[in-house]
C-alpha positions as CSV (number, residue, x, y, z in Angstrom):
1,X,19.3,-0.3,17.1
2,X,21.4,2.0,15.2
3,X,19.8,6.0,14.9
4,X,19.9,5.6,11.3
5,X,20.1,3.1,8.3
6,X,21.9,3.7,5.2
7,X,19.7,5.3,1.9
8,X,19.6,1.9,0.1
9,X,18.9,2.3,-3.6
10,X,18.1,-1.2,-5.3
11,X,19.8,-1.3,-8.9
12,X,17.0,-3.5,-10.3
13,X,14.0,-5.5,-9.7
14,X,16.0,-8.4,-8.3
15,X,17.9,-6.7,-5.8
16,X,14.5,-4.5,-4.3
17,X,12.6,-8.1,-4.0
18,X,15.8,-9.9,-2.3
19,X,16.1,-6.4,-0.3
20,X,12.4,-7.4,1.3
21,X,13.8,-10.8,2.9
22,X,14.3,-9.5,5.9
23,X,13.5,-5.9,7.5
24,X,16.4,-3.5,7.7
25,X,14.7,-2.7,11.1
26,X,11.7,-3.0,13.5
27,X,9.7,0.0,14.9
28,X,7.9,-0.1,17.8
29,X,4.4,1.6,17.5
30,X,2.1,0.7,20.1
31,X,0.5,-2.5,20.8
32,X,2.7,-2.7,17.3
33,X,5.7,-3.9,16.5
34,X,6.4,-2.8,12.6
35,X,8.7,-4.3,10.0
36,X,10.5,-1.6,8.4
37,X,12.3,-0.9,5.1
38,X,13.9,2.8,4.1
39,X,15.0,3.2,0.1
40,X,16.4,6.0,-2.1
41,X,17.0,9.6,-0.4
42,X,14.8,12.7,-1.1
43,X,11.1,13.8,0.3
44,X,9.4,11.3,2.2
45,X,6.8,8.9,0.7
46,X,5.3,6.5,3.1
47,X,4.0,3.1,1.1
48,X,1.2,0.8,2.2
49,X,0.7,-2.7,1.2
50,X,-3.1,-3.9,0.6
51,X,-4.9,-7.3,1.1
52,X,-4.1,-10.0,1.7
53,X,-0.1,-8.8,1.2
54,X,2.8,-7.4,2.9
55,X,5.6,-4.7,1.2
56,X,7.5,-6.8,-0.5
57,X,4.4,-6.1,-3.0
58,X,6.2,-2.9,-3.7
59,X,9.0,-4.5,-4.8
60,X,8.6,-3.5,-8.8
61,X,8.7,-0.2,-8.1
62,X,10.4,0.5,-5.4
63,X,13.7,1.3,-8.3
64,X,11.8,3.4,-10.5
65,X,10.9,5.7,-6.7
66,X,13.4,5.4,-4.7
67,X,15.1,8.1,-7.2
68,X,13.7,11.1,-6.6
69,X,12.2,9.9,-2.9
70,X,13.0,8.3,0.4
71,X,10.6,5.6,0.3
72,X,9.4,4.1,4.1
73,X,7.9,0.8,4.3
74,X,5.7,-1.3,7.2
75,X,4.4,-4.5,6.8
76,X,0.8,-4.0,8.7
77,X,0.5,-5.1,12.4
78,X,-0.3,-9.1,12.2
79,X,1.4,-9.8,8.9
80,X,4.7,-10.5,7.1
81,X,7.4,-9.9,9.4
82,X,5.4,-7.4,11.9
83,X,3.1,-8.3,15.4
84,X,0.3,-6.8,17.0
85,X,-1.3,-7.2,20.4
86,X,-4.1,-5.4,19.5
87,X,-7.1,-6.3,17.6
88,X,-7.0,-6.0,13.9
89,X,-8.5,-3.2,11.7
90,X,-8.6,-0.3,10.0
91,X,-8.4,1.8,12.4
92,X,-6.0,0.4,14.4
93,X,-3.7,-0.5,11.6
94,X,-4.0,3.5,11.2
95,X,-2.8,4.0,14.9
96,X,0.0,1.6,14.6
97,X,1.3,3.3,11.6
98,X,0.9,7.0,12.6
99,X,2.9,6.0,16.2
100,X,5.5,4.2,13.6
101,X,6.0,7.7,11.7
102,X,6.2,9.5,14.8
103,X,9.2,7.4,16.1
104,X,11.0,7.7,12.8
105,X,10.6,11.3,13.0
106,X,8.8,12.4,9.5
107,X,8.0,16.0,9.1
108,X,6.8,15.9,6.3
109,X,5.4,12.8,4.0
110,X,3.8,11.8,1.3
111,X,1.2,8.4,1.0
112,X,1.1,6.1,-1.6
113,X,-0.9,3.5,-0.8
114,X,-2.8,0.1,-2.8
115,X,-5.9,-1.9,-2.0
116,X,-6.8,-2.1,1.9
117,X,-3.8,0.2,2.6
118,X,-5.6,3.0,0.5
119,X,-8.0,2.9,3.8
120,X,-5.4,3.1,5.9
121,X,-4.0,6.0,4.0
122,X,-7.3,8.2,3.9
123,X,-7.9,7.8,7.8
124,X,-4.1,8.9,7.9
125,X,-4.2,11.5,4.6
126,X,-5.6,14.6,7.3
127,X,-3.1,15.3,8.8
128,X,-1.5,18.4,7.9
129,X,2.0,16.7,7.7
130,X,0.7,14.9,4.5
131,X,1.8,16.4,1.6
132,X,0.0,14.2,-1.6
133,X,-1.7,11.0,-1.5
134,X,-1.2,8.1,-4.3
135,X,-4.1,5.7,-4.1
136,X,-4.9,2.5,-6.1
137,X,-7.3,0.1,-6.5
138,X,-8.8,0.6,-3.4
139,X,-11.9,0.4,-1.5
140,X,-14.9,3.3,-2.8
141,X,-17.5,4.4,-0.4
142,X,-20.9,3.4,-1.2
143,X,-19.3,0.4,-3.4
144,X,-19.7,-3.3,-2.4
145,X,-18.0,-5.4,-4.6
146,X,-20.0,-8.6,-4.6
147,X,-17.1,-11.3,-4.2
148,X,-15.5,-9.5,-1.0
149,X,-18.8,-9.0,0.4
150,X,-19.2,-12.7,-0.1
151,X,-15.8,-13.6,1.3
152,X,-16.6,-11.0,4.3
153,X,-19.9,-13.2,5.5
154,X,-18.5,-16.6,4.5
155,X,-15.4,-15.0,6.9
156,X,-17.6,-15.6,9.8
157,X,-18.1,-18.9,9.6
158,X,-16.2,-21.5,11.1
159,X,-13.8,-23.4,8.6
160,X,-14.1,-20.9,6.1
161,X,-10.5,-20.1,6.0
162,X,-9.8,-23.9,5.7
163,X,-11.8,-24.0,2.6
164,X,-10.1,-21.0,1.0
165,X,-6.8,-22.6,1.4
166,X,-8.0,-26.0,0.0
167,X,-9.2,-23.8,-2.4
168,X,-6.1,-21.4,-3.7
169,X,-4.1,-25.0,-3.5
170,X,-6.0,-26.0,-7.1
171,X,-4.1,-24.0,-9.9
172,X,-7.6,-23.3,-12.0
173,X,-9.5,-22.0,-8.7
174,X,-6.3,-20.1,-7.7
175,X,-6.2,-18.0,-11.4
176,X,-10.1,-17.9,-11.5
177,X,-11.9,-14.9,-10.0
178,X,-12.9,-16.9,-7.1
179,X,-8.7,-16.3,-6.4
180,X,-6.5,-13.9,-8.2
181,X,-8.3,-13.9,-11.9
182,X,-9.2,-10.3,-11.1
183,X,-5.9,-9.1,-9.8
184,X,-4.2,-9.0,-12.9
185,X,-3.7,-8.9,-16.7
186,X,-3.0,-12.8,-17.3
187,X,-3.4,-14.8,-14.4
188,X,-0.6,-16.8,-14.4
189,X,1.1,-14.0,-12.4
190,X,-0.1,-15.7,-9.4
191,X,2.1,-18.6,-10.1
192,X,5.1,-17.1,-10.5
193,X,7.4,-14.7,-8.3
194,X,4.0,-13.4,-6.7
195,X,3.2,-16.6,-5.8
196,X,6.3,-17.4,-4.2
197,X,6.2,-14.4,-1.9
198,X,2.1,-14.0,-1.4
199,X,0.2,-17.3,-2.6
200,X,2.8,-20.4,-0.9
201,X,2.9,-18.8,2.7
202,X,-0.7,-19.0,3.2
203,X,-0.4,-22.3,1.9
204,X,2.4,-23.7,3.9
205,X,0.6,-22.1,7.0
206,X,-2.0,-20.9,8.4
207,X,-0.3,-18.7,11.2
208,X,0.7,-16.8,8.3
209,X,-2.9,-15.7,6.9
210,X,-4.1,-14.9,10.5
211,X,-3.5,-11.2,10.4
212,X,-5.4,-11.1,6.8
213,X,-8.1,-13.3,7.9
214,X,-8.8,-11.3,11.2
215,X,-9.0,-8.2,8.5
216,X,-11.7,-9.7,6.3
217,X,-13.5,-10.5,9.2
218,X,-13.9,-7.0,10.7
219,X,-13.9,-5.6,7.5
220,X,-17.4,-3.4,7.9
221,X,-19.0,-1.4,4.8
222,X,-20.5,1.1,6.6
223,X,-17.0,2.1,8.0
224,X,-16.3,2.0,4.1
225,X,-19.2,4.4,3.2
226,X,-18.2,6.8,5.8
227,X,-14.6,7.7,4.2
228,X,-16.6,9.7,2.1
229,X,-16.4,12.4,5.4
230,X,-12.5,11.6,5.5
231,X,-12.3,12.4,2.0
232,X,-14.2,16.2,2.6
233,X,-11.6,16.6,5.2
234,X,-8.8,15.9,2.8
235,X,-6.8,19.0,1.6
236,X,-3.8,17.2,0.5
237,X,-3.5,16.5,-3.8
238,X,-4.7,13.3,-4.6
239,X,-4.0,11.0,-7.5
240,X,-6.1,7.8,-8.0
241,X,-4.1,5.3,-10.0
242,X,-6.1,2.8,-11.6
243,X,-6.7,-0.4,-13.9
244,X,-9.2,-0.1,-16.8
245,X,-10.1,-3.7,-16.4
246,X,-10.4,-3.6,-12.5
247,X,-13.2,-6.1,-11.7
248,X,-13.5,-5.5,-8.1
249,X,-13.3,-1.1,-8.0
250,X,-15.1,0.4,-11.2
251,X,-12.6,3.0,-13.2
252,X,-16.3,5.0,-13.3
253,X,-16.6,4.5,-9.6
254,X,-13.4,5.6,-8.7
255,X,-13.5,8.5,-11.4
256,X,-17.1,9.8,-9.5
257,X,-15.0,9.3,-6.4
258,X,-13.0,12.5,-7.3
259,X,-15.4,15.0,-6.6
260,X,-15.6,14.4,-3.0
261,X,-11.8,15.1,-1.6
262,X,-11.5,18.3,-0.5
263,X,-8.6,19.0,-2.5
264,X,-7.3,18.5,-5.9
265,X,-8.3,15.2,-7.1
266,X,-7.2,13.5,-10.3
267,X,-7.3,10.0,-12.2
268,X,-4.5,8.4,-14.0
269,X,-5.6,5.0,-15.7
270,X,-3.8,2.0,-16.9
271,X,-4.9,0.3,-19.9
272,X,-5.6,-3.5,-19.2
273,X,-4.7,-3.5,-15.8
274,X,-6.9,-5.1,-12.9
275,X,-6.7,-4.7,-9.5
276,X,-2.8,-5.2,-8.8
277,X,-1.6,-2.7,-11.7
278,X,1.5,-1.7,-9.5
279,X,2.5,-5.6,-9.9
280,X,1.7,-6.7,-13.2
281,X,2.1,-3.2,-14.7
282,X,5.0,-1.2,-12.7
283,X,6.6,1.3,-15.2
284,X,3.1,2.6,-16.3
285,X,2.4,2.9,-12.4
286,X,5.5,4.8,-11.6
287,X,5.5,6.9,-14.8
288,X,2.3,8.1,-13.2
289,X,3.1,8.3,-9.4
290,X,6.7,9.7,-10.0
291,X,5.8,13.0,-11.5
292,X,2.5,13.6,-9.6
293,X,4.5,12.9,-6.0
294,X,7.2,15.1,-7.5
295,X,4.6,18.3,-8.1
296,X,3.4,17.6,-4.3
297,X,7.0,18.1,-2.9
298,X,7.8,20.9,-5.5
299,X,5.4,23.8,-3.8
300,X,6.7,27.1,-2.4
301,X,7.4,25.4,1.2
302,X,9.9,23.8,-0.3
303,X,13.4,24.4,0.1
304,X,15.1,25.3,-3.2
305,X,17.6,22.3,-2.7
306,X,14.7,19.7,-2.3
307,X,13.0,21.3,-6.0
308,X,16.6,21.2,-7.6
309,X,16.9,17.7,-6.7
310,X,13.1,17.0,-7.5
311,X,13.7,18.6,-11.0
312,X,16.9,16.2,-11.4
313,X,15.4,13.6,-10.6
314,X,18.6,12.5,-8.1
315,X,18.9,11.2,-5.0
316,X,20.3,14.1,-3.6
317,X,18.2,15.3,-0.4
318,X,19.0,13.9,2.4
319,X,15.8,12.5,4.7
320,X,14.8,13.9,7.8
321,X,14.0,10.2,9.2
322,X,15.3,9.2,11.8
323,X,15.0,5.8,13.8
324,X,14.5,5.5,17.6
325,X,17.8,4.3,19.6
């Protein structure tokens, strides 16, 4: 394995979602073995796909980022393109990424992170190396949204996952909220592009929905509840990016949610959006998480050359990533 990859800057929205085909590398990390993607050149902004997806979900916004930052990429151990040994969950998805920013040598990094992944983040966002955390649509402690409560007992049972799969095949059950209805703004997302990289796999196999299943069915509330110490422990800023229409985390939820980081807290919110606003809604998503990441970088730590090419908004910082030989 090469030491280092090239700074790849997609030109478009076609070119990041053919860029996610295949990793440009793998990283070992553990009982882990990561899928990896680096974009763009600047400060470092780890990203960190949700449930039940991989990073090619970033693929939308990746452009509009990878700008002004050097943006790092893992699918989660168990899915996409990555493998795990180890048993599945938050926590460990949280040690398998940490080893995975060790070995590419991050000194300093920023999180931006959707859905499940925004778990991930918060049990990651202490340490001292994270400089801002970007989090959207993601789980609230003390919240139980009803359907993925539901979806975490029926997860127990055997043949559930079966069922599910029977059930995302019929197009009306697929867009209704018992599916993706409440990921975004009209429905029919699910059937296009999304589809094609989320909705078919799990279809076509079940080997590739293990990793998500095994998820759902460790997926515990009262781990859930306690982020609320995590988030007292957090110093780094923090913005909350959300949909006004998100059935599955309130906009008043996450909005109370605020008070209890232990740093500088703040909403930005999406008109119409749902769940999956970075998908269905990616220039209002980076017009928010572009600046705010920006402001985290542009402190007095910061090397004059890093805030000139912050202000710029060009590439022109080179990463302190490195890969392992």
């Amino acid at each position: 394995m090469p030491n280092d990859l090239p700074r790849i800057t997609p030109a478009n929205e076609r070119e990041a979602a053919q860029a996610f085909a295949k990793p440009h590398a793998h990283v070992e990390a553990g009982d882990a073995r990561l899928a990896y993607w680096r974009f763009g050149a600047g400060p470092d902004v780890v990203l960190i796909h949700g449930w039940p997806l991989h990073s090619a979900t970033f693929r939308r916004i990746v452009p509009a980022l990878a700008r002004s930052f050097t943006l790092h990429l893992f699918d989660l151990p168990g899915v996409g393109h990555s493998v795990t040994r180890a048993a599945i969950g938050f926590e460990t998805h949280a040690d398998a990424l940490r080893r995975a920013i060790d070995a590419i040598g991050l000194e300093r990094f920023a999180l931006l992170a959707h859905d499940s992944g925004g778990v991930v983040a918060r049990l990651l966002a202490v340490d001292p190396r994270v400089r801002g955390l970007v989090l959207a649509g993601t789980e609230i402690p003390g919240h139980r949204p009803p359907l993925f409560e539901h979806y975490v007992r029926l997860a127990k049972l055997p043949g559930f996952f079966s069922i599910l799969r029977a059930t995302l095949r019929v197009g009306f059950l697929r867009r209704s909220a018992l599916g993706f209805g409440g990921c975004f703004s009209d429905a029919r997302y699910t059937d296009g592009e999304f589809g094609d990289w989320f909705v078919r796999p799990l279809l076509r196999s079940r080997a590739a929905g293990d990793g998500h299943f095994a998820l759902l069915r460790a997926l515990d509330f009262s781990f859930i509840d306690a982020l609320a110490d995590v988030h007292a422990r957090t110093r780094a800023p923090v913005l909350c990016i959300w949909g006004s229409r998100d059935p599955f985390f309130p906009i008043a939820k996450a909005r109370q949610m605020l008070a209890g980081f232990g740093g500088r807290a703040e909403l930005a919110e999406i008109a119409g959006a749902k769940l999956f606003a970075h998908e269905d809604h990616p220039d209002a998503f980076a017009g928010h998480a572009v600046p705010f990441l920006a402001g985290c970088f542009a402190t007095a730590s910061t090397s004059a050359t890093e805030r000139a090419a912050i202000a710029v908004n060009e590439p022109g910082v080179r990463s302190r990533s490195r890969l392992p030989a």
